[in-house]
N, C-alpha and C positions, 0 to 999 in steps of 0.2 A: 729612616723608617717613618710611616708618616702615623700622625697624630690620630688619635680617636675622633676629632671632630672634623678632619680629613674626608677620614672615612664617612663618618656621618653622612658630610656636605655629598659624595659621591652617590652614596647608596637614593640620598633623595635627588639628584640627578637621575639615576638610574628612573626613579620609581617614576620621577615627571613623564620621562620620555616615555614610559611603557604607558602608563592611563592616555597616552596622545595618543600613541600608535593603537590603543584599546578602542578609544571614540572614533577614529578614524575607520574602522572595522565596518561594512555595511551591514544591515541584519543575514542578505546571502551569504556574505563571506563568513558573518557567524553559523550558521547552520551549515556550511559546506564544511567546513573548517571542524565543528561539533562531531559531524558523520564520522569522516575521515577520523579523526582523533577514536572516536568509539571502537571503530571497525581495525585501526591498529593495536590498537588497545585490547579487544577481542584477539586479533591473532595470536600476539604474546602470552596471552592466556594460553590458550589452547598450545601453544609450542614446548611452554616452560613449566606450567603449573604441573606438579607431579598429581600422579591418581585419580587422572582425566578417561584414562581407556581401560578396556578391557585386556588387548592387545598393546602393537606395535603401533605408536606413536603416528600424529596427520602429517604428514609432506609441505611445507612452507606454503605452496601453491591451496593441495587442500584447506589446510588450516586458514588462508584470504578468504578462500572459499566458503566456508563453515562459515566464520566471523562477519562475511557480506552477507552472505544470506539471512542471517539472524539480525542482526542489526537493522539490513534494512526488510527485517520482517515478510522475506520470499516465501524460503520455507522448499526451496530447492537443497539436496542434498547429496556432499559425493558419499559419504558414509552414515551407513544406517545408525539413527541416535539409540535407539532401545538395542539393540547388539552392540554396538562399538565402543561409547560412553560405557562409564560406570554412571553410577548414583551423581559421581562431585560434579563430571564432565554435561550430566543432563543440568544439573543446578547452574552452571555456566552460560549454558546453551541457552536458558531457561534468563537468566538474569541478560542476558544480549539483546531477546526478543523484548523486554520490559523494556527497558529502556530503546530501542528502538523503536519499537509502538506506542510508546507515549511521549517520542519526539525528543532529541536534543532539541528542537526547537522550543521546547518548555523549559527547558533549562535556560536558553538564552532568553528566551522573557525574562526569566527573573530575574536575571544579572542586569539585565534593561532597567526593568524597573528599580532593584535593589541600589544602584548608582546614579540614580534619579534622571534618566533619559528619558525625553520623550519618545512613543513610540512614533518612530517618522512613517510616512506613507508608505516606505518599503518593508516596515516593519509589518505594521498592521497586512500587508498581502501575502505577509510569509504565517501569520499568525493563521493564516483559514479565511480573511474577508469577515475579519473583526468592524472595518469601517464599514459592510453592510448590510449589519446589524447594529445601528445604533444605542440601542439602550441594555447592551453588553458591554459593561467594562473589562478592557483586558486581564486586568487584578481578576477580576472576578471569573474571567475564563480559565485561565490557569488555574484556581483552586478550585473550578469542576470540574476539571482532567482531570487531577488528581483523586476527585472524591469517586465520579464515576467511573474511574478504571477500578480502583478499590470495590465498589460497591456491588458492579457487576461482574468481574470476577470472582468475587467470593460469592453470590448469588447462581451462577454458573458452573463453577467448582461443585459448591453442596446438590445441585440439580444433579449432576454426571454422578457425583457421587451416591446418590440415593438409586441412578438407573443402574450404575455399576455393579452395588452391595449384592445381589442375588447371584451374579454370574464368578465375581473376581472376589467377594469377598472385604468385609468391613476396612480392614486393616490394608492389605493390598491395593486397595482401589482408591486411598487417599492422595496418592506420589502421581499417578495417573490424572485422576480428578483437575486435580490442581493444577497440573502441569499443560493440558488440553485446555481449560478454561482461559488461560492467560493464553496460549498459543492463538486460539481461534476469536477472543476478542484483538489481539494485536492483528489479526488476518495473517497470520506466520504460516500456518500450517502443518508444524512439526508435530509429529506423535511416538510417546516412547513404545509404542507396544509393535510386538515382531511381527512383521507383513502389513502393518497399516493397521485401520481402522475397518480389514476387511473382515474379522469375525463381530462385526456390528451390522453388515449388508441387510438384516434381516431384522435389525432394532428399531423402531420408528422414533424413539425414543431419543436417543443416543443421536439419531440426525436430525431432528427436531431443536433439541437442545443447541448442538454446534452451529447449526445455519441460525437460530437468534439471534446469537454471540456474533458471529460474522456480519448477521445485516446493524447489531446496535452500533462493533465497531466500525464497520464502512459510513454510516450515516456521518460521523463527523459531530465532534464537540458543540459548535455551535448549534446546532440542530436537539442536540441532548437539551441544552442550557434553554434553549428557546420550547421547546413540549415540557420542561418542570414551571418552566414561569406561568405557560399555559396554564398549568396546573395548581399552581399554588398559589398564585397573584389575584388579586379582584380591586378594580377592574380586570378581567383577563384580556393580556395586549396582542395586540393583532401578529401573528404570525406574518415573517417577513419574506420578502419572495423568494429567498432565499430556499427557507425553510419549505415552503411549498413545490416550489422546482425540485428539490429534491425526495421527500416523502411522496410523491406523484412518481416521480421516473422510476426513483427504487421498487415502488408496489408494481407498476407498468412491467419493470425489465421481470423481476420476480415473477411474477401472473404469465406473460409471455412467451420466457424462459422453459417455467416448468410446462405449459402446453404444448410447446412444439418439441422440448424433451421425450414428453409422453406419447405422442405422433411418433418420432423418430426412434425409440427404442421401446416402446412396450411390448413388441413381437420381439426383440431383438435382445437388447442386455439386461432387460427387463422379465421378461419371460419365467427366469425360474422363481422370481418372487410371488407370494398371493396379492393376490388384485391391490387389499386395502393398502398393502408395504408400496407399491408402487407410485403411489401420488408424495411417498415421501421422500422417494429416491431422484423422482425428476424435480422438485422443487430442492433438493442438498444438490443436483445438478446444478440448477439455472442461479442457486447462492455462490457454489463457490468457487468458480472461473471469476466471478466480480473481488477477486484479491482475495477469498477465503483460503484458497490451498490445499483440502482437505480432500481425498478421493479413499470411494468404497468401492467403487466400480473400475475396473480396468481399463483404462481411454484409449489403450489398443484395438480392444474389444466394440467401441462403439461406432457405429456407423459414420460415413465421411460427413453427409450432413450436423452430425451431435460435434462432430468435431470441426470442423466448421462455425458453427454456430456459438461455439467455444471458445474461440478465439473472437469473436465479434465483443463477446463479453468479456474475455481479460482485457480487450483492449478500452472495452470504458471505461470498466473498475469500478472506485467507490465514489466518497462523496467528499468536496476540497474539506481543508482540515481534519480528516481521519484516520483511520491508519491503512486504508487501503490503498492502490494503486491507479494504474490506468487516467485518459484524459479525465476522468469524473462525468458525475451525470448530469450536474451541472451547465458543462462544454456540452454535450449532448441535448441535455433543453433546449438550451440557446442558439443551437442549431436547427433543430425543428422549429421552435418558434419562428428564425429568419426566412426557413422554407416558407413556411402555413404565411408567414405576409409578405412575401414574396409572390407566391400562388395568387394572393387575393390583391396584388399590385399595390399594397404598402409601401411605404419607404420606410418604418421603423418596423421594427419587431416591439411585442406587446405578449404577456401573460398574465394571467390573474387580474386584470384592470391594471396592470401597471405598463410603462413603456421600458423596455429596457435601454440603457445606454448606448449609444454606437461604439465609443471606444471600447465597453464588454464585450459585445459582438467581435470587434476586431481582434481582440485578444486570445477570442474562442477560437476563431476560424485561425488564427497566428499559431495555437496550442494543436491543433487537429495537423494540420500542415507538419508541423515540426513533430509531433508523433508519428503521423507515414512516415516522414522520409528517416526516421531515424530506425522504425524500425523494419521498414524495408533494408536499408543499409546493415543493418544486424542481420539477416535472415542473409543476403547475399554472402556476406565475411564467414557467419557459420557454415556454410554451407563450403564454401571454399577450405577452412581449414579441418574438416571432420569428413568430405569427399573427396576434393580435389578435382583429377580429371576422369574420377569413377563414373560411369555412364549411367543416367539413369535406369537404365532399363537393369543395371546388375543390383542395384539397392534403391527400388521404387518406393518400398516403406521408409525410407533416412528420411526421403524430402517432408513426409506429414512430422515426423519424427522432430526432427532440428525446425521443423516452423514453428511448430510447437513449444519446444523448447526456447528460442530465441522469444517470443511474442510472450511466455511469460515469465522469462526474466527481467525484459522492460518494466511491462508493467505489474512486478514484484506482486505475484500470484502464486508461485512454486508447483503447478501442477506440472507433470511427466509423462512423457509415455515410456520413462523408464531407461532413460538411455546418458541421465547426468554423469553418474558414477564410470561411464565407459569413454567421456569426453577425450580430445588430447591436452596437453597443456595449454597449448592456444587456444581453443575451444573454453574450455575453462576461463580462463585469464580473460576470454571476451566477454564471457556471461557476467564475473564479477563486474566489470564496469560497465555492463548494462543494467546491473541489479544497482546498483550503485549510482546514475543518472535517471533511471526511473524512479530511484526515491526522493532525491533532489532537485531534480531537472526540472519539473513542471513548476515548484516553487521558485523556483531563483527566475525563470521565465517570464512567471508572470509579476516578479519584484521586479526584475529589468525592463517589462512593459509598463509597469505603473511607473518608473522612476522617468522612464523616457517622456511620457504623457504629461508629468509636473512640470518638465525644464523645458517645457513649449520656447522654443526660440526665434526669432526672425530669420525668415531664411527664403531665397527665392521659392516661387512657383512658376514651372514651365507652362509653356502654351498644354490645351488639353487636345488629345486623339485619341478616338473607341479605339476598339476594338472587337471583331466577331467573337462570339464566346459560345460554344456549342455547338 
C-alpha cells in the first residue's frame, strides 16, 4: 500500500503536468474551450434541473439549442420563454445570457492575470484590440465590464420599470424589468412576455429605452472605458481611432438605417401607427438587426427591400469587444476607407489624420471574405436540409425565410420570421454551430492573424504576375 508521502510525491506530479498543459493553452483555445464548457453546462441545466417548465420537459437537441442561443447571446428560440419556462427556467435562461454577454472571455483574463501571465499578442486581440488602445490597462478593462454591465443594467431595468408601472403594474413589471434590461444590453434578445414585445408597438417609450441598451451594448467596452476617461480625466486624452471609427459608423448605420426604414415602410408596416410613433419604430428597426434581437413588428410583414436591408445589417453587427455580433463596424470603416483611397489613387488608407496599418486592412478584407463564404455555405446547407428537392415555386416564401434565419444565426442576432420552432433536427443542429462560430469565430480569426503576423519567418518569394481584376 503505498505511503502518504507516495501519494503526496504523485498528486504534485499530477498538479506540474496540469499548470504545463494550463500555459500551454492559447488565449483561442481558452475562449473556445470557455464557450463550449458554458453551453454544455447550459444544456445539463436545462435537461436535469427540476422546476424548469411549465410542461413537458426540452428534447436534448432543443435543450443544445436553448443553452447556444443564450450563451452565445442569439436570442433565436425553439420554445417560447414566457409560456414554457416557469419563473426558475427564465432565471436559468437569464443567468446563460449574463454570462454570455459578458464574455468567458473575461473570465479567462482573469485567470491570466490571477497566475501572473503576460498578456501575449494573441491575448490582447481576443481581449477587443486592448493593444490599440494604449493607455487602457487590461486590469483596468475587465473591472469596467464588470462595473458597466452592472451599472447600465440596473440604470435600464429601473427606466422599463418606471415605463412599465402604469400598464403591468408596480410589482409585476419588476421580473420583466430586469429581465429585458440585461437581455437587450447582452444583445440576446429574449423576452418573457406572451407574443413578444408586440403590445409595446405603439410605446415610444419602451423602444427608446431597449434600442439604448442595444447600441451602449454593441459599442464595445473599450469604447465605454475610453468616452468615461473623456469625461472625467483632465487633461482630456485624445479619443483613439478606434473609438472614433466606431461612434461615426454606429451613428452613420443608425441615421441611414432608420431613413430608408422610413422610405421603405411608412405606407407599409408602418401605416397603422400615428406619424410621431413612427420615427421610433424605424430607428428600433435600423438598431436591432445590428445583434439587438428584439422585434415589434412582424418581418414577414415587411417589404423585400426592409428585409433586405436587414440582413446587410445583421451581417455587420456591432462593434469588436462587445456583445454583439456580425463583422463589426470596425471591418466596415476600414473598408470604406480602402475604397475612398483607393478612389483617390492612394496606396494606404487613412482616417481621422491617422494612416491605418496594412496588415489591419488585410485582416479586414481576410474577416469580410471568410464571413461570405461561410455564410453563403450556411444558407446553401439550410436550404438543403429544411427543402430538399421542393421546387421553388411550391414554397417561394422558405427561401426569404431560412436566409433569414441562417444570416442571423451567424451573426448571433436572433431575429425570425418565425419559422425556428418548425426547423428539422438537422436544420437545428446546423443553426447551433452557426450560433456558435459566429460568436467565436471572428475572435480566434483575427488571434490566428495576429499570431501569424508575430512569427514573420524566412521564407521564399516567387517571381511576381498581375493579373486582370474587374
Amino acid at each position: 500500500m503505498a505511503g502518504a508521502a507516495e501519494i503526496l510525491e504523485a498528486l504534485e506530479r499530477q498538479t506540474r503536468r496540469s499548470l504545463s498543459l494550463w500555459r500551454r493553452l492559447t488565449a483561442a483555445q481558452l475562449l473556445v474551450g470557455s464557450f463550449l464548457g458554458l453551453v454544455l453546462l447550459g444544456t445539463l441545466l436545462l435537461l436535469f434541473l427540476p422546476g424548469l417548465y411549465v410542461g413537458e420537459r426540452l428534447s436534448f437537441v432543443d435543450a443544445l439549442f436553448t443553452a447556444t442561443s443564450a450563451v452565445c447571446v442569439t436570442g433565436l428560440v425553439v420554445a417560447d420563454t414566457a409560456t414554457f419556462f416557469t419563473p426558475a427556467g427564465q432565471v436559468v435562461v437569464l443567468l446563460l445570457i449574463q454570462l454570455g454577454g459578458l464574455g468567458i472571455l473575461t473570465f479567462t483574463t482573469l485567470l491570466i492575470l490571477v497566475i501572473g501571465r503576460r498578456i501575449s499578442l494573441r491575448g490582447e486581440a481576443l481581449v477587443g484590440g486592448v493593444e490599440a488602445v494604449t493607455h487602457i490597462e487590461p486590469g483596468q478593462l475587465v473591472r469596467s465590464i464588470f462595473r458597466y454591465t452592472v451599472l447600465i443594467e440596473a440604470a435600464g431595468a429601473l427606466a422599463l420599470w418606471i415605463a412599465w408601472v402604469p400598464a403591468i403594474g408596480p410589482i409585476r413589471s419588476i421580473w420583466p424589468a430586469i429581465f429585458h434590461a440585461v437581455s437587450a444590453f447582452c444583445n440576446a434578445g429574449y423576452t418573457v412576455f406572451r407574443g413578444g414585445l408586440t403590445p409595446f408597438a405603439a410605446d415610444p417609450a419602451t423602444q427608446a429605452i431597449l434600442s439604448m441598451l442595444v447600441v451602449l451594448g454593441g459599442l464595445g467596452f473599450l469604447v465605454l472605458e475610453e468616452l468615461r476617461l473623456l469625461a472625467t480625466r483632465s487633461p482630456r486624452p485624445r479619443l483613439s481611432l478606434h473609438a472614433r471609427l466606431v461612434l461615426v459608423t454606429t451613428a452613420a448605420l443608425i441615421a441611414l438605417g432608420a431613413t430608408l426604414f422610413s422610405l421603405f415602410e411608412w405606407n407599409n408596416a408602418l401605416s397603422p401607427f400615428p406619424w410621431y410613433v413612427r420615427p421610433f419604430h424605424a430607428v428600433f428597426l435600423s438598431v436591432m438587426p445590428r445583434s439587438g434581437g428584439f422585434n415589434i413588428l412582424d418581418y414577414s410583414e415587411l417589404t423585400s427591400a426592409s428585409l433586405f436591408l436587414t440582413l446587410l445589417l445583421m451581417t455587420i453587427g456591432g462593434s469588436p469587444g462587445s456583445t454583439a455580433g456580425g463583422i463589426k463596424t470596425t471591418t466596415v470603416a476600414l473598408l470604406v476607407a480602402l475604397a475612398v483611397a483607393r478612389l483617390r489613387g492612394r496606396l494606404s488608407a487613412d482616417a481621422f489624420g491617422r494612416t491605418i496599418p496594412e496588415s489591419t486592412i488585410q485582416r479586414a478584407i481576410g474577416l469580410v471574405v471568410l464571413a461570405i463564404a461561410l455564410t453563403a455555405a450556411a444558407i446553401l446547407l439550410l436550404q438543403l436540409t429544411e427543402l430538399g428537392g421542393v421546387p421553388h415555386s411550391a414554397a417561394p416564401e422558405r427561401f426569404w425565410a431560412l436566409t433569414f434565419e441562417a444570416v442571423s444565426a451567424f451573426n448571433i442576432v436572433g431575429l425570425s420570421m418565425g419559422i425556428t420552432a418548425d426547423l428539422t433536427q438537422a436544420g437545428k443542429l446546423l443553426l447551433i454551430v452557426l450560433m456558435f462560430v459566429g460568436r467565436v469565430g471572428p475572435f480566434t480569426l483575427v488571434a490566428s492573424m495576429a499570431l501569424a503576423a508575430a512569427r514573420r519567418t524566412l521564407h521564399l518569394r516567387y517571381a511576381t504576375e498581375d493579373v486582370v481584376v474587374g
